[in-house]
N, C-alpha and C positions, 0 to 999 in steps of 0.2 A: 090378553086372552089369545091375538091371535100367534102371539110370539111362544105361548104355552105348547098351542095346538103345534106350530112351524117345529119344535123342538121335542115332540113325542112324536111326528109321521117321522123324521130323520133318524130317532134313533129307535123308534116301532114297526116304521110301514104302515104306521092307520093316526090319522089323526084326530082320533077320539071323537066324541061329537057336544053338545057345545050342554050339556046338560051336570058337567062339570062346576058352572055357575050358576045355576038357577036361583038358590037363595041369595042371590046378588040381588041387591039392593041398591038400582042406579037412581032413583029420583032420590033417594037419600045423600047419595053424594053429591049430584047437584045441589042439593038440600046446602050441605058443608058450605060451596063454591057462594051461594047468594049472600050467606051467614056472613063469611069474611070479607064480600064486598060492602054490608053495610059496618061492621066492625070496624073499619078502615078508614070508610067514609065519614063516620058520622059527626068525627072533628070538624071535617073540612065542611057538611053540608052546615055544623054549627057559627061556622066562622065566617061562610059567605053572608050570614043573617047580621052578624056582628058591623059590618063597615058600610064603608063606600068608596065606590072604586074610583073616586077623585083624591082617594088619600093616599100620601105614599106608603105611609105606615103602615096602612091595613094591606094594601098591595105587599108587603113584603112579608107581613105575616101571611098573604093568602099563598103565597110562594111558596113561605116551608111547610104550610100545612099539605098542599098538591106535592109537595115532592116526599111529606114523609107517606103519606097515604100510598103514591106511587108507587112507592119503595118496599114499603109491607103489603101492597096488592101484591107486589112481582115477588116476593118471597114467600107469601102466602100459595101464590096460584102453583107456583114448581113446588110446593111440599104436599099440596092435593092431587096434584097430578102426578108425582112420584110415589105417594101413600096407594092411590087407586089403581096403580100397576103393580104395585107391591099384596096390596089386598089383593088383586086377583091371581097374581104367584102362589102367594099364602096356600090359596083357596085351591084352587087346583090341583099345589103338593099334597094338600090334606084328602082332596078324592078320587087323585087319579092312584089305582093300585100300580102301572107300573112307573112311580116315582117312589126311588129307594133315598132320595134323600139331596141334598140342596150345598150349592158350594156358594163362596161371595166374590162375587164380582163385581171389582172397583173399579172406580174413576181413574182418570188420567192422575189425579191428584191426590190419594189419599190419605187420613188422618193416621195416626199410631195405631189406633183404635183398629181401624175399617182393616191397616194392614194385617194384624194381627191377629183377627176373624180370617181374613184371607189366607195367611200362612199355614191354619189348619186343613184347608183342601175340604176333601168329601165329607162332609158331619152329615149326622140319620139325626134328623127331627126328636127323635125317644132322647138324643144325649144331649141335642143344645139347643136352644130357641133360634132357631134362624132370623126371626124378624126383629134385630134391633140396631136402630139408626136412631144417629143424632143429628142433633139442629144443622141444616143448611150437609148433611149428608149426601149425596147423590151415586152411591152405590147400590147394588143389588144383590137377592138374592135368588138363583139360577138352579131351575131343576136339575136334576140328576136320573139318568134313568138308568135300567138295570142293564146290562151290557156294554153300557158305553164308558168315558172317561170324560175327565175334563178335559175342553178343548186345547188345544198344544197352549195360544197365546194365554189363558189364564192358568193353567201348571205351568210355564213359567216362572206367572208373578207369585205363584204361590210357593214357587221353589227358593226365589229370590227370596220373599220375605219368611222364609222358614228359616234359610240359613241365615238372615239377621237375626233372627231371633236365637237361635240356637248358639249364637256370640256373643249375643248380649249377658252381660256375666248376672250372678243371682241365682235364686230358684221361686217355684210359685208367681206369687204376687208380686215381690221385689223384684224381679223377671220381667214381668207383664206390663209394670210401673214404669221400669227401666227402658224397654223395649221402644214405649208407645211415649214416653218424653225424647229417648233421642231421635225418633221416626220424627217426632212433630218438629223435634228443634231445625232437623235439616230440612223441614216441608219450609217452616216460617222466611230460614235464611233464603230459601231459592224465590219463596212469594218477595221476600224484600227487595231483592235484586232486580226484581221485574219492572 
């Protein structure tokens, strides 16, 4: 919210007042946050009941039950805490009148997909649903306000990834297919390298 407001006083001179979220719904989201720690847990609260900690065997299964627990808390907690930044972008675009529409702004790293939305630059809410992420995403989606532009560093990447795309041979779908398998093939090769 506060990054909404920081991003209409720069390109408004007023930075709105905070009645943009009202229908927010925050004990709901903690609501979400409690759900997935018992979701997660409830293996592991099963499995402490199951042994005894003089056995190695049950110690080793009590090992991987804490570490997958762990493991889907920490991916769990960054898609609630990305989802309820993302919810309040949403929300904002949808009631602040001067928000003409939303660009995507990616990761250091990201998917065919993600680049591909990005490549399109400025899109107006009437033509495209801005809000769509997948699993373990970590991109956004960034106001747009009426006299301003995309910041230089994302026109950039979005000029970058136009002109991949506009290389990529095909049309339509076979295009879009093509695009976001070779985007991903060279993401996979430089994560292998690492």
């Amino acid at each position: 919210m506060k990054y909404h407001q920081a991003a209409r006083k720069a390109a408004t001179g007023d930075a709105g007042d905070d009645d943009l979220w009202e229908s927010r719904d925050i004990a709901a989201e903690a609501g979400k946050a409690k759900v997935s720690y018992y979701v997660h847990t409830a293996p592991l609260r099963e499995e402490v009941k199951r042994g005894r900690l003089d056995d190695p065997e049950f110690l080793k299964s009590l090992d991987d039950a804490m570490e997958s627990a762990g493991r889907n808390l920490a991916l769990d907690a960054g898609r609630l805490a990305e989802s309820g930044g993302r919810d309040a972008l949403a929300e904002a675009r949808e009631n602040d009148a001067d928000v003409i529409g939303w660009y995507r702004k990616t990761d250091a790293d990201p998917c065919g997909f993600c680049a591909m939305l990005a490549s399109r630059g400025a899109a107006y809410s009437k033509f495209m649903e801005p809000d769509q992420f997948h699993k373990g995403c970590h991109c956004q989606t960034l106001p747009l306000f009426r006299g301003l532009e995309i910041p230089t560093e994302d026109a950039s990447k979005r000029d970058e990834y136009l002109a991949r795309f506009k290389a990529t041979p095909g049309s339509g779908r076979d295009q879009v297919r093509a695009f976001q398998d070779a985007f991903n093939a060279e993401r996979k090769e430089r994560r292998d390298e690492q």
